[in-house]
PDBQT receptor file of N, H, CA, C and O in Angstrom, charges set to zero:
ATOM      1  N   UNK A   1       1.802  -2.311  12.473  1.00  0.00    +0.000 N 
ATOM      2  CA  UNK A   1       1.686  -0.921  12.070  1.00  0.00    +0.000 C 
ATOM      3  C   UNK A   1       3.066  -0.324  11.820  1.00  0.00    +0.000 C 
ATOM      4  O   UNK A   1       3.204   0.576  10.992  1.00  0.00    +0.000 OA
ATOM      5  N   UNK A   2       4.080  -0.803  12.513  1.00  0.00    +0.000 N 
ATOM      6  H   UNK A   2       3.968  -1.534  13.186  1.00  0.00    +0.000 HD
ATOM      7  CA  UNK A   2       5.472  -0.283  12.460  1.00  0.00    +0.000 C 
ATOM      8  C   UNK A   2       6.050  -0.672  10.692  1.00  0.00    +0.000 C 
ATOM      9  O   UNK A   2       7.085  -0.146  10.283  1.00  0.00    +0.000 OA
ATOM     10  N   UNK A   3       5.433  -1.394  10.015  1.00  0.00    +0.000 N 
ATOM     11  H   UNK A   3       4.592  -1.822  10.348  1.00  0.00    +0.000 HD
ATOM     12  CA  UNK A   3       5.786  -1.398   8.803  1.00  0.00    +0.000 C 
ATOM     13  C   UNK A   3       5.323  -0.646   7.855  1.00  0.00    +0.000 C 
ATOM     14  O   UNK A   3       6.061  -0.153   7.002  1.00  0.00    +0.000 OA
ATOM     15  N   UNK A   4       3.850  -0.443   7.896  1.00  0.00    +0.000 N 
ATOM     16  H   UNK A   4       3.251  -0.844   8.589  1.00  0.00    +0.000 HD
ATOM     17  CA  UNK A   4       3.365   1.194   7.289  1.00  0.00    +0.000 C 
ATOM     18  C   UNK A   4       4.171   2.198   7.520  1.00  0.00    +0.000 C 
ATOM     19  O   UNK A   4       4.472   2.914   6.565  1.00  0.00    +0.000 OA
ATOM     20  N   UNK A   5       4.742   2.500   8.926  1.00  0.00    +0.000 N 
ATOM     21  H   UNK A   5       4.498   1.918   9.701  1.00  0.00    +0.000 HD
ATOM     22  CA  UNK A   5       4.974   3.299   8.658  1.00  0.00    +0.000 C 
ATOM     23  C   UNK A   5       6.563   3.882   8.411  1.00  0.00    +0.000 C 
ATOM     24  O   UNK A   5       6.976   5.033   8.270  1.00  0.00    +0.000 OA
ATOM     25  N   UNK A   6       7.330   2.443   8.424  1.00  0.00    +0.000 N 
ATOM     26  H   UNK A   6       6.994   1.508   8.539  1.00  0.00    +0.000 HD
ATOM     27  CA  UNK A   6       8.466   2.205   7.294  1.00  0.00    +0.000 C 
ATOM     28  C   UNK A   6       8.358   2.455   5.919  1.00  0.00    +0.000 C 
ATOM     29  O   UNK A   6       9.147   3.027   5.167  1.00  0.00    +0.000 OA
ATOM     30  N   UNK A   7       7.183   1.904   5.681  1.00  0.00    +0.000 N 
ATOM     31  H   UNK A   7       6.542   1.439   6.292  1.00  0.00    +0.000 HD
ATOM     32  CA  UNK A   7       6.956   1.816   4.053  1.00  0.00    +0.000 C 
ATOM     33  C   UNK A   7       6.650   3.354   3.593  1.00  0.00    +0.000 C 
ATOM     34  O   UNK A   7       6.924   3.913   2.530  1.00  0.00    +0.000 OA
ATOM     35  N   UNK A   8       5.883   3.921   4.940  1.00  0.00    +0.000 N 
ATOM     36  H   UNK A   8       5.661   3.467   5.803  1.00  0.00    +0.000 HD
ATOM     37  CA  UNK A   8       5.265   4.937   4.276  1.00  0.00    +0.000 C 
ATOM     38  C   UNK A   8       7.197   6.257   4.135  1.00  0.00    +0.000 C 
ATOM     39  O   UNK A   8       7.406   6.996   3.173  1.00  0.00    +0.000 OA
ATOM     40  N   UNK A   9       8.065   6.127   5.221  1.00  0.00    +0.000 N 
ATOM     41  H   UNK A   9       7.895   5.526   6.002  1.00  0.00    +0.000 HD
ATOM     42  CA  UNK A   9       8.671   6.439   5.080  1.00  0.00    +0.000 C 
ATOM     43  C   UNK A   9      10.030   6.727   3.871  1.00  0.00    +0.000 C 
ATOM     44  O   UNK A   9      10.551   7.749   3.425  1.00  0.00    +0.000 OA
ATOM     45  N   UNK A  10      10.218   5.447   3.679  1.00  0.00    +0.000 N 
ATOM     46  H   UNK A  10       9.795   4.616   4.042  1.00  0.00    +0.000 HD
ATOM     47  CA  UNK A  10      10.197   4.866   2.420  1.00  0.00    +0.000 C 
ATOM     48  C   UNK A  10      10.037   5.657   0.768  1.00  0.00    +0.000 C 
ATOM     49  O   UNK A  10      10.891   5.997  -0.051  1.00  0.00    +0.000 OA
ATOM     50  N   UNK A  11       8.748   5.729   0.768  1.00  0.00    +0.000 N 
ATOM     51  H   UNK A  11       8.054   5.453   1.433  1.00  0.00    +0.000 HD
ATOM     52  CA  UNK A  11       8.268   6.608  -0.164  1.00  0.00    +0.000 C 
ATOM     53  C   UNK A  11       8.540   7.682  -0.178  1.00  0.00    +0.000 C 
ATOM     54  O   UNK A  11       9.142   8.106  -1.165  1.00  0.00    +0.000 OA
ATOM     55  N   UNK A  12       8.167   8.680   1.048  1.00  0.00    +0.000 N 
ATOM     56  H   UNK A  12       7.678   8.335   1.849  1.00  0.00    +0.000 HD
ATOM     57  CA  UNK A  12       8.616  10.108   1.329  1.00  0.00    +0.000 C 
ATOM     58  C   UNK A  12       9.674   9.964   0.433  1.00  0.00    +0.000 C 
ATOM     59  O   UNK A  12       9.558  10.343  -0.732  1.00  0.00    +0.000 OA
ATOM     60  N   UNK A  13      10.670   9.466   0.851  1.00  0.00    +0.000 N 
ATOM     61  H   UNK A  13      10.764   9.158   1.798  1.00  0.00    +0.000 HD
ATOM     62  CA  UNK A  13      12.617   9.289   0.629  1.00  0.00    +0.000 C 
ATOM     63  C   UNK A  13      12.273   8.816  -1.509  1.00  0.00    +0.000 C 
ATOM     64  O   UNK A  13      12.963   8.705  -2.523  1.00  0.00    +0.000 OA
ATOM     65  N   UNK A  14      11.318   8.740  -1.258  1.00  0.00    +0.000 N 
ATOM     66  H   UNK A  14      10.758   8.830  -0.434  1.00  0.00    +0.000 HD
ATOM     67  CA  UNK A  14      11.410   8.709  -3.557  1.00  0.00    +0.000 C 
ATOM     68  C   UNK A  14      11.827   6.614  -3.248  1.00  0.00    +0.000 C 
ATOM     69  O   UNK A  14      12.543   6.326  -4.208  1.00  0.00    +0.000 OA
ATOM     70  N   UNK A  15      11.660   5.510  -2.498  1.00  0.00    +0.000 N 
ATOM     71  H   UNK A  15      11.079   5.744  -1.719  1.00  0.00    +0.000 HD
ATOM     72  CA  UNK A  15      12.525   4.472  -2.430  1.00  0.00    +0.000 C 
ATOM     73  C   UNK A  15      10.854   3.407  -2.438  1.00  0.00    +0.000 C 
ATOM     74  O   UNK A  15      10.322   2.940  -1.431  1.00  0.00    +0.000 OA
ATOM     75  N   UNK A  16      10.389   3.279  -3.771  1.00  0.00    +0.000 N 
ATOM     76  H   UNK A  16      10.821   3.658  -4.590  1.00  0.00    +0.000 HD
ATOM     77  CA  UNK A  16       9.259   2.692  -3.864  1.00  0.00    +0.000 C 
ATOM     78  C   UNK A  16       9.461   1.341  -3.911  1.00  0.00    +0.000 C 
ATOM     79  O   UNK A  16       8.510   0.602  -3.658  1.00  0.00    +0.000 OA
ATOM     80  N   UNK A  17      10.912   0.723  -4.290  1.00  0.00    +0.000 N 
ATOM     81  H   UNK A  17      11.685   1.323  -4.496  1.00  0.00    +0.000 HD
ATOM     82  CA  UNK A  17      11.021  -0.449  -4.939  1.00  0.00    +0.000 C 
ATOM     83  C   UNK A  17      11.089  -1.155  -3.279  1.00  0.00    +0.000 C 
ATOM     84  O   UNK A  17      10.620  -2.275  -3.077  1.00  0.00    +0.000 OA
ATOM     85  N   UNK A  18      11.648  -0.444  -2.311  1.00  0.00    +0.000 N 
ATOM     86  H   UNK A  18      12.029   0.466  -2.475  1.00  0.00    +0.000 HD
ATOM     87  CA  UNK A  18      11.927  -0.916  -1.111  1.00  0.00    +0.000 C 
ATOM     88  C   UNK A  18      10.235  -0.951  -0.388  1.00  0.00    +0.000 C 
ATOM     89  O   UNK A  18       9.878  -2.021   0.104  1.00  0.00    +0.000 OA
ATOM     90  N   UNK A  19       9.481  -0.026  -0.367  1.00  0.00    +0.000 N 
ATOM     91  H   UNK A  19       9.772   0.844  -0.767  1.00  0.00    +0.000 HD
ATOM     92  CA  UNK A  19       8.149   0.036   0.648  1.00  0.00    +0.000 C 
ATOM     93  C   UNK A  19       7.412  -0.905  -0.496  1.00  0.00    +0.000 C 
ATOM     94  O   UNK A  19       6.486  -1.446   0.108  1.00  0.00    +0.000 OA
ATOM     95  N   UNK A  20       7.399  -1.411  -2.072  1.00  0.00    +0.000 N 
ATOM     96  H   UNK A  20       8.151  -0.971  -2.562  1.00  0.00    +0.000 HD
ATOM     97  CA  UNK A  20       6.313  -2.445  -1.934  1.00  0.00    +0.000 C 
ATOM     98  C   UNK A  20       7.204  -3.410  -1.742  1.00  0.00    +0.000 C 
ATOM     99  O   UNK A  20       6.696  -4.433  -2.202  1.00  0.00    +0.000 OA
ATOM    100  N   UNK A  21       8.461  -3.686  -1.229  1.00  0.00    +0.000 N 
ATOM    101  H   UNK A  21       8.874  -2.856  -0.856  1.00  0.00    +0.000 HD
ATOM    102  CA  UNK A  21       8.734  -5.441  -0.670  1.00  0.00    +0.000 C 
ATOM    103  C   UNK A  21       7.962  -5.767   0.714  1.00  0.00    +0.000 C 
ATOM    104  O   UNK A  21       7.399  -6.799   1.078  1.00  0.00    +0.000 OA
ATOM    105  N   UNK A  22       8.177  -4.230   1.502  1.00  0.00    +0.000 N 
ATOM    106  H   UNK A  22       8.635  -3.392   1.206  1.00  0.00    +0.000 HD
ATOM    107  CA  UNK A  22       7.536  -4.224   2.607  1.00  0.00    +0.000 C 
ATOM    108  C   UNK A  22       5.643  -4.189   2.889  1.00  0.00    +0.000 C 
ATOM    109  O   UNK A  22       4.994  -4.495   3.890  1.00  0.00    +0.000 OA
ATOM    110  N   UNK A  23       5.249  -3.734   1.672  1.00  0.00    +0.000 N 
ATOM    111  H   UNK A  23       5.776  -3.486   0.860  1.00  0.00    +0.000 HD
ATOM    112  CA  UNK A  23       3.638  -3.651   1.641  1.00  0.00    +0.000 C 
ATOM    113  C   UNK A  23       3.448  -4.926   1.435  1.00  0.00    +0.000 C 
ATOM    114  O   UNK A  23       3.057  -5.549   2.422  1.00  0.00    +0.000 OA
ATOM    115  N   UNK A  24       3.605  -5.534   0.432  1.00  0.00    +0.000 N 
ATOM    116  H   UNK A  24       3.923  -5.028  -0.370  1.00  0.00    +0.000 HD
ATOM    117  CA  UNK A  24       3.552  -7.184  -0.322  1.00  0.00    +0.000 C 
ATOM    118  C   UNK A  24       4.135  -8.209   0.555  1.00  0.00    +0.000 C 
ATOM    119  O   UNK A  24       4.252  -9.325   0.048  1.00  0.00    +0.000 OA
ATOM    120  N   UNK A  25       4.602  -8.023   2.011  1.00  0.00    +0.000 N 
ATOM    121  H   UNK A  25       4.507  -7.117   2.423  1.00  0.00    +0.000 HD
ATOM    122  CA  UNK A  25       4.916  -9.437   2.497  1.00  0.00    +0.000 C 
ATOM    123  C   UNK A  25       3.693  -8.853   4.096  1.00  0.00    +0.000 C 
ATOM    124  O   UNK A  25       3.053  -9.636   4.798  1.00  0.00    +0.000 OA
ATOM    125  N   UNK A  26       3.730  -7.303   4.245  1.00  0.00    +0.000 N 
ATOM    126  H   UNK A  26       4.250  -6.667   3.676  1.00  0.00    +0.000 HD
ATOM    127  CA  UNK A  26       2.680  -6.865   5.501  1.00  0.00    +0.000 C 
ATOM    128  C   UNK A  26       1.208  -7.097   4.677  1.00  0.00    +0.000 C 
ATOM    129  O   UNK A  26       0.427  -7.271   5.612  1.00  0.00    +0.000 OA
ATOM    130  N   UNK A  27       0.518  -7.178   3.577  1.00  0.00    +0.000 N 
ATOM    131  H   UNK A  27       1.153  -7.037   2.818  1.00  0.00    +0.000 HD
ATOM    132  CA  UNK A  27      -0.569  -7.506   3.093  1.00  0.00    +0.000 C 
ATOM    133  C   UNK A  27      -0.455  -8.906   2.761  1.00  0.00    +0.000 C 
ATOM    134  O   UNK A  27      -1.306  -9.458   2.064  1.00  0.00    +0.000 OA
ATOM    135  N   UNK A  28       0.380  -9.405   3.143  1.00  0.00    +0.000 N 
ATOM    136  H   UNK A  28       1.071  -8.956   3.710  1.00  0.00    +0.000 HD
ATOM    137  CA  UNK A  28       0.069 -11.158   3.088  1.00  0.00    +0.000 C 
ATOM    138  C   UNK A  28      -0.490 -11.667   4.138  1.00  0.00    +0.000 C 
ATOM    139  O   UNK A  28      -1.152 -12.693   3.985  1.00  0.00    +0.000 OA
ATOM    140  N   UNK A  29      -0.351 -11.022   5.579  1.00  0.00    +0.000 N 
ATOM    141  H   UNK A  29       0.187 -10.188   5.704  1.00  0.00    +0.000 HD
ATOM    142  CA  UNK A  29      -0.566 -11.105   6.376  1.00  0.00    +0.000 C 
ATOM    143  C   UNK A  29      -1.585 -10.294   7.058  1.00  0.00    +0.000 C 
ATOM    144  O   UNK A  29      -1.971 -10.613   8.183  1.00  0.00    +0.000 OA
ATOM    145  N   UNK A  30      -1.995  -9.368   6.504  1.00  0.00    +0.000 N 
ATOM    146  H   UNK A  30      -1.682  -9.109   5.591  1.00  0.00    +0.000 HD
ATOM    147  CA  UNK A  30      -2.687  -7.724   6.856  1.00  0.00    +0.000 C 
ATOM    148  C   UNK A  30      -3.619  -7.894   5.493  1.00  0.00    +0.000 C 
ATOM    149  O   UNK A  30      -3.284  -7.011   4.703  1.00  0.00    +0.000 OA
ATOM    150  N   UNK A  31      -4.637  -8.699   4.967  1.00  0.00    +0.000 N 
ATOM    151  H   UNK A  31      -4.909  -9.416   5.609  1.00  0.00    +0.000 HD
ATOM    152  CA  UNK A  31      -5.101  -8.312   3.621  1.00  0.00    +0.000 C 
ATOM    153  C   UNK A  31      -6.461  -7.558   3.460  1.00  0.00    +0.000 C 
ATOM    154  O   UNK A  31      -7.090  -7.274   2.440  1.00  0.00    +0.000 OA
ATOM    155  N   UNK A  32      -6.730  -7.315   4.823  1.00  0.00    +0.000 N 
ATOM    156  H   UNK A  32      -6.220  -7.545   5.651  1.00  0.00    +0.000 HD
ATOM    157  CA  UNK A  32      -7.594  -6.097   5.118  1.00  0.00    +0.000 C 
ATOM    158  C   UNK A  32      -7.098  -4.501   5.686  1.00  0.00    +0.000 C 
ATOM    159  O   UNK A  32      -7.766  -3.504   5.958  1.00  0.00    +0.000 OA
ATOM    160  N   UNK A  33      -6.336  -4.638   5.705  1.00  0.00    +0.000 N 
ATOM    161  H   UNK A  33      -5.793  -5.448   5.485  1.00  0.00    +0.000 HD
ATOM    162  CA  UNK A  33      -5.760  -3.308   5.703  1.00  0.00    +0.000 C 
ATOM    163  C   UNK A  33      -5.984  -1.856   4.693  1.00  0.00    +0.000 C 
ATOM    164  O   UNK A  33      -5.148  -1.284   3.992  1.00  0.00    +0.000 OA
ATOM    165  N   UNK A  34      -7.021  -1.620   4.858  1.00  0.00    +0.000 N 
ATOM    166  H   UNK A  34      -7.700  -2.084   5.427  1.00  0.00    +0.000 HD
ATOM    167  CA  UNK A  34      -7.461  -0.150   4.181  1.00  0.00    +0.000 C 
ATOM    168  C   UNK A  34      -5.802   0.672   3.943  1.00  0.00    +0.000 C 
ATOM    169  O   UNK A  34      -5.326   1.145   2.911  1.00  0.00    +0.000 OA
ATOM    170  N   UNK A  35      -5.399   0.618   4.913  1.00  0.00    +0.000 N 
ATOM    171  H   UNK A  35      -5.786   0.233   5.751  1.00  0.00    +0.000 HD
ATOM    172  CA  UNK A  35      -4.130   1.811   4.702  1.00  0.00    +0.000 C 
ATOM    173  C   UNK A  35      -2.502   1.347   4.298  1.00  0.00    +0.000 C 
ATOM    174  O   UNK A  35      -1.628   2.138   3.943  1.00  0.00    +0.000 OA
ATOM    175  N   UNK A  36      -2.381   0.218   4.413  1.00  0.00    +0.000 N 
ATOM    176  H   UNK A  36      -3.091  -0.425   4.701  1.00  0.00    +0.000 HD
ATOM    177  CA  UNK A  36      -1.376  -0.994   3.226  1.00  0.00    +0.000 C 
ATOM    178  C   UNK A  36      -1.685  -0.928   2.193  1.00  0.00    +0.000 C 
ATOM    179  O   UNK A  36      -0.918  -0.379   1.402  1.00  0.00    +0.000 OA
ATOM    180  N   UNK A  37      -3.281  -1.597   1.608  1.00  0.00    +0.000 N 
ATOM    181  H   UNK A  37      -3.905  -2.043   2.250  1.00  0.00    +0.000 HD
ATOM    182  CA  UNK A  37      -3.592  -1.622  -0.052  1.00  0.00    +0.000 C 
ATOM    183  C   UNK A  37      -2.926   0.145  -0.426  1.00  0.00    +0.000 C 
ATOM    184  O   UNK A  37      -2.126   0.344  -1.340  1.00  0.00    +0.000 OA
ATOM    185  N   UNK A  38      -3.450   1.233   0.466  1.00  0.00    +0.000 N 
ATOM    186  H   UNK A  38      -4.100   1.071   1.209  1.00  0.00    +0.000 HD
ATOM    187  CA  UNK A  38      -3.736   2.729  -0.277  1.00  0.00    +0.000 C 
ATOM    188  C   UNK A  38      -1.677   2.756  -0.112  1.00  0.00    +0.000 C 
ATOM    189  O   UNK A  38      -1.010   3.034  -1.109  1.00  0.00    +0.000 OA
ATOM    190  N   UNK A  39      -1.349   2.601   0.538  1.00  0.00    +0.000 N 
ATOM    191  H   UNK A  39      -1.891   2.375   1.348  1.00  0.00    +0.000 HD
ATOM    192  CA  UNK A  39       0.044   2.883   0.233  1.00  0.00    +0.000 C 
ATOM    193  C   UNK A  39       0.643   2.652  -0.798  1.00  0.00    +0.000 C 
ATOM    194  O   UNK A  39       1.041   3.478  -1.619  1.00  0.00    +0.000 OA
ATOM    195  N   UNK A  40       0.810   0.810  -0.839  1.00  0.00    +0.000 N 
ATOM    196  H   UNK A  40       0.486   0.138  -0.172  1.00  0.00    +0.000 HD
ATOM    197  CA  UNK A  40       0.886   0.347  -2.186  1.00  0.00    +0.000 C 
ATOM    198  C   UNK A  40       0.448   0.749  -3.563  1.00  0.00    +0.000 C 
ATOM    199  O   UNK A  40       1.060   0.671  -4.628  1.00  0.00    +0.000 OA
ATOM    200  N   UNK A  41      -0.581   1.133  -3.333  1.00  0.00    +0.000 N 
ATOM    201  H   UNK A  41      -1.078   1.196  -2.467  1.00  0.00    +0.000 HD
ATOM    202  CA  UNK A  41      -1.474   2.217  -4.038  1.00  0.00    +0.000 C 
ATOM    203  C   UNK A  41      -0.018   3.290  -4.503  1.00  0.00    +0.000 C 
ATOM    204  O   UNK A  41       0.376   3.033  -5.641  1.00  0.00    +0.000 OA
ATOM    205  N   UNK A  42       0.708   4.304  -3.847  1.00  0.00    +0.000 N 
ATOM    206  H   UNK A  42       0.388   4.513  -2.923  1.00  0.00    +0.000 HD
ATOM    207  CA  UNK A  42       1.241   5.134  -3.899  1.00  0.00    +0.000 C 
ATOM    208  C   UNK A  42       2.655   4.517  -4.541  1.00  0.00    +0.000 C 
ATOM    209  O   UNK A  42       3.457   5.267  -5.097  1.00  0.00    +0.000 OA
ATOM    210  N   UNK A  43       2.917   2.905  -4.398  1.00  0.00    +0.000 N 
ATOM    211  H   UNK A  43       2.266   2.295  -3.946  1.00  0.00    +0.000 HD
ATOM    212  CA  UNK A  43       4.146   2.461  -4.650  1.00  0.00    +0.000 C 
ATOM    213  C   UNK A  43       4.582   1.982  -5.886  1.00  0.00    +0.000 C 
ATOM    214  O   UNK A  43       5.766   1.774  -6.152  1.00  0.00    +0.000 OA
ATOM    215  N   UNK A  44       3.166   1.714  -7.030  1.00  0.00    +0.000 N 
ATOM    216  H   UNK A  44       2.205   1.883  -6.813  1.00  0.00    +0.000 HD
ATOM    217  CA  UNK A  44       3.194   1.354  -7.399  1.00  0.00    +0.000 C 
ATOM    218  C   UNK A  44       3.457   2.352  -8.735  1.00  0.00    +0.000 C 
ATOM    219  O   UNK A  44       3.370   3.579  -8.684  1.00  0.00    +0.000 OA
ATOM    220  N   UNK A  45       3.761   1.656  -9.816  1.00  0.00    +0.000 N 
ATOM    221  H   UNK A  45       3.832   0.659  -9.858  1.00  0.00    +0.000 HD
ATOM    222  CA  UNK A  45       4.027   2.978 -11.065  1.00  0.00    +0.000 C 
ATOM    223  C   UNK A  45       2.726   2.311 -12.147  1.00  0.00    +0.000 C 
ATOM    224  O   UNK A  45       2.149   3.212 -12.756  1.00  0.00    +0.000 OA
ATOM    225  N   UNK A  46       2.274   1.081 -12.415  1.00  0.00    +0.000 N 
ATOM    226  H   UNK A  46       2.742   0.349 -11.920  1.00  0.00    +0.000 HD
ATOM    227  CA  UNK A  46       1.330   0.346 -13.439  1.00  0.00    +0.000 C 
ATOM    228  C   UNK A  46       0.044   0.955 -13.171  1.00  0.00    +0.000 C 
ATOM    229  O   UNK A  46      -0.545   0.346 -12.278  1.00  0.00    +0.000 OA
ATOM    230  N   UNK A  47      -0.554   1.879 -13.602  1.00  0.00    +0.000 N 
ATOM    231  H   UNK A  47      -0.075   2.373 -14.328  1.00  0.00    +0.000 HD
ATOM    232  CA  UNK A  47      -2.285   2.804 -13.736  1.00  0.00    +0.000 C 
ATOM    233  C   UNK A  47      -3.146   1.811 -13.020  1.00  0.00    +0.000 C 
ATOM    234  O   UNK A  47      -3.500   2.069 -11.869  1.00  0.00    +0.000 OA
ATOM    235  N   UNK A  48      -3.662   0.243 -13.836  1.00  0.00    +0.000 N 
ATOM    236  H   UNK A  48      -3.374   0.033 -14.770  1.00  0.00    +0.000 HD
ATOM    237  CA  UNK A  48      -3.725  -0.608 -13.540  1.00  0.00    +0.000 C 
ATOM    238  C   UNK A  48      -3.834  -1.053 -12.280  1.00  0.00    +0.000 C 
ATOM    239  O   UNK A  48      -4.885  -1.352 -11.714  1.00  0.00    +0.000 OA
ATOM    240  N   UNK A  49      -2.823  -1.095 -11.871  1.00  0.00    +0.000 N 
ATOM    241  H   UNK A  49      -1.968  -0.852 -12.331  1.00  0.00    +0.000 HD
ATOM    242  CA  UNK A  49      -2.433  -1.756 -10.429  1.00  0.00    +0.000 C 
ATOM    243  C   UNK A  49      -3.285  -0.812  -9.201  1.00  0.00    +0.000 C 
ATOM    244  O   UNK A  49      -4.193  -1.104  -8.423  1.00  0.00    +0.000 OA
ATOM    245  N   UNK A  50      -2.552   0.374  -9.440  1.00  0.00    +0.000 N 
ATOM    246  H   UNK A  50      -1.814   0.611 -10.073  1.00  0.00    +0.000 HD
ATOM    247  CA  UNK A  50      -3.085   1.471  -8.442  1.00  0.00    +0.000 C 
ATOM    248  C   UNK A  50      -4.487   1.485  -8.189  1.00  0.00    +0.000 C 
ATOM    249  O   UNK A  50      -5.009   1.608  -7.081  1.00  0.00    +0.000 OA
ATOM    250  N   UNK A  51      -5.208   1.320  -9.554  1.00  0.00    +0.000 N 
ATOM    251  H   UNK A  51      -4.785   1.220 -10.454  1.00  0.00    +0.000 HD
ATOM    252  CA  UNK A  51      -6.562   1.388  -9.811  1.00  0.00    +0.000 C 
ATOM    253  C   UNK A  51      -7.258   0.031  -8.840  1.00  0.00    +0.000 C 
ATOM    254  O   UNK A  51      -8.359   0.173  -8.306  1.00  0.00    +0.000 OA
ATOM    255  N   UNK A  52      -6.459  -1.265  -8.705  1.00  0.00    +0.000 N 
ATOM    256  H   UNK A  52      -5.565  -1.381  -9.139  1.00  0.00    +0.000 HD
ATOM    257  CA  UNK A  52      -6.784  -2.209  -8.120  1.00  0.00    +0.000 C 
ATOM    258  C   UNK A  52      -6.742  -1.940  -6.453  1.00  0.00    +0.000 C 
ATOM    259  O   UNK A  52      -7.448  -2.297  -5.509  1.00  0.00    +0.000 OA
ATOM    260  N   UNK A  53      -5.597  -1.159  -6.598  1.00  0.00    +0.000 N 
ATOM    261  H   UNK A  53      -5.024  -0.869  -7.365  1.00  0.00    +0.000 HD
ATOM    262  CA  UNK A  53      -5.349  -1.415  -4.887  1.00  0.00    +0.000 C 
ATOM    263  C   UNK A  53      -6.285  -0.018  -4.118  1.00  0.00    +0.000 C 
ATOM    264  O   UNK A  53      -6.707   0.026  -2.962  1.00  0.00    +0.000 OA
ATOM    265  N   UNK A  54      -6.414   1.052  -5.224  1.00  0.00    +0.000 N 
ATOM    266  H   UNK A  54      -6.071   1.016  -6.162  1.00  0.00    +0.000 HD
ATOM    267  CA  UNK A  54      -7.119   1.789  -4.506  1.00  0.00    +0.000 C 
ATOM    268  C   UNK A  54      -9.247   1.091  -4.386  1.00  0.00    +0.000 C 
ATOM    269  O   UNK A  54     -10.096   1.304  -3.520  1.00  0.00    +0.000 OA
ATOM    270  N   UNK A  55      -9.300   0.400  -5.505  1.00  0.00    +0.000 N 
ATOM    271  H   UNK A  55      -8.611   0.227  -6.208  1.00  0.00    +0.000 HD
ATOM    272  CA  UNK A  55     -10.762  -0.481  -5.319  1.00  0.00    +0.000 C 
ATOM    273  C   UNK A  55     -10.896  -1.201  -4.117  1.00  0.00    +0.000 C 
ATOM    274  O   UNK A  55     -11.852  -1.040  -3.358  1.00  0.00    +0.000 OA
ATOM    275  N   UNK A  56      -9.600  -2.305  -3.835  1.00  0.00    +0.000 N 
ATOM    276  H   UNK A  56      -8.823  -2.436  -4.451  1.00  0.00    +0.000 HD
ATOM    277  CA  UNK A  56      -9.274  -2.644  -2.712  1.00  0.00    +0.000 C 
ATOM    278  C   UNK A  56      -9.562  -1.919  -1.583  1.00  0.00    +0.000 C 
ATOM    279  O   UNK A  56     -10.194  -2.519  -0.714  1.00  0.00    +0.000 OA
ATOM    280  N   UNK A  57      -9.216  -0.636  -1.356  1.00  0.00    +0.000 N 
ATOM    281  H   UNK A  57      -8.702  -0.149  -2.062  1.00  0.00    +0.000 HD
ATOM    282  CA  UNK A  57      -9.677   0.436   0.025  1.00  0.00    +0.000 C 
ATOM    283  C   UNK A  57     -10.918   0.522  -0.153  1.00  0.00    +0.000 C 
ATOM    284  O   UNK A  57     -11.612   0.676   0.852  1.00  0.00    +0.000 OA
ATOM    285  N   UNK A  58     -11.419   0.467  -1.178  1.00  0.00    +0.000 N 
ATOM    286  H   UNK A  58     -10.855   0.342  -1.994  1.00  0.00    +0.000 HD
ATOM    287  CA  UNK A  58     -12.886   1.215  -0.867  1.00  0.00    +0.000 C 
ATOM    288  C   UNK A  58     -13.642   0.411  -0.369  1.00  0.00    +0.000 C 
ATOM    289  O   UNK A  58     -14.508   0.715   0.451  1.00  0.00    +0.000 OA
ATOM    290  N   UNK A  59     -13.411  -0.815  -0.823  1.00  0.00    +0.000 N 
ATOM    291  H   UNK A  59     -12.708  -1.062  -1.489  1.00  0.00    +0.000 HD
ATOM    292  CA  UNK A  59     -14.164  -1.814  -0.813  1.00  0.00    +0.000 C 
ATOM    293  C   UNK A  59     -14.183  -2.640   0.984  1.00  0.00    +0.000 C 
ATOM    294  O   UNK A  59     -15.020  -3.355   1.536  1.00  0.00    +0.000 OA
ATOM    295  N   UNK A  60     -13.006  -2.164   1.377  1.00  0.00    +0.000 N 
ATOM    296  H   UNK A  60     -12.326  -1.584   0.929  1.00  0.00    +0.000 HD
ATOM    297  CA  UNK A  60     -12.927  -2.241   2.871  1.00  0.00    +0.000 C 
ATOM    298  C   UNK A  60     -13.000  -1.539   3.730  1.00  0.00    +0.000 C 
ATOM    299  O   UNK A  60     -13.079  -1.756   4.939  1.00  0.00    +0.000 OA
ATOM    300  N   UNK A  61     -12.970  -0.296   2.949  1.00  0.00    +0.000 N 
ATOM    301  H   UNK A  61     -12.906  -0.120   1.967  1.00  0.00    +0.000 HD
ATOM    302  CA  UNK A  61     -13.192   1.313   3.574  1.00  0.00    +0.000 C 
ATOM    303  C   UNK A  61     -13.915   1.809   3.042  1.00  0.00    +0.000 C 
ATOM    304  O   UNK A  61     -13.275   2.339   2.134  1.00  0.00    +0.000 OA
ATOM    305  N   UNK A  62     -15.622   2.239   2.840  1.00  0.00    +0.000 N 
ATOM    306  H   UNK A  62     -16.142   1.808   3.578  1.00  0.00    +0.000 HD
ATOM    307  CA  UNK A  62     -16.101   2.932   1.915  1.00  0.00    +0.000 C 
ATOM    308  C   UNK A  62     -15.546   4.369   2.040  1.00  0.00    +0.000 C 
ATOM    309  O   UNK A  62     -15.513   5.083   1.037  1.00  0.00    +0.000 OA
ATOM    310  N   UNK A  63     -15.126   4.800   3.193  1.00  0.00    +0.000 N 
ATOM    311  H   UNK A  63     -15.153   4.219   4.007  1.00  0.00    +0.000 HD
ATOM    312  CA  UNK A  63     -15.166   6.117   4.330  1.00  0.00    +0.000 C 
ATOM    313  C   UNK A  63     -13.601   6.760   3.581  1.00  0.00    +0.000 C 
ATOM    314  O   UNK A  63     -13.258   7.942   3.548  1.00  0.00    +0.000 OA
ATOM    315  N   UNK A  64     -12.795   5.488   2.995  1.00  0.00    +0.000 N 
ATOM    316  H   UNK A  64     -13.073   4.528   3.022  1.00  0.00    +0.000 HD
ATOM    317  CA  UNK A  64     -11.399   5.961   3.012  1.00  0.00    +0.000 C 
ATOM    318  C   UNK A  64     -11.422   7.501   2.121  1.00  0.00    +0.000 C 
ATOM    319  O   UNK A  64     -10.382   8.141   1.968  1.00  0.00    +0.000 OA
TER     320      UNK A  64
């Protein structure tokens, strides 16, 4: 959890390129993580992508 909430820190600070090195090696390991995919979600800039990782939450979170 201490890396969410690096990553999530991260972002706050505008430093996206840094929280997805940290989402993408904690979801290698974490690939159920409702609240990793939705971050990454936030890290990402490709429509695309976001669109994937937020399907990803739902799909493990209907609730998210």
């Amino acid at each position: 959890m201490e890396e969410l909430q690096k990553a999530a820190e991260l972002l706050r600070a505008g430093r996206s390129n840094e929280a997805r090195g940290i989402l993408a090696s904690y979801l290698k390991q974490n690939p159920a993580s409702d609240n990793g995919w939705y971050l990454l979600s936030l890290a990402l800039t490709d429509p695309q992508q976001q669109r994937d990782c937020l399907q990803r939450v739902l799909k493990i979170n209907p609730a998210h």
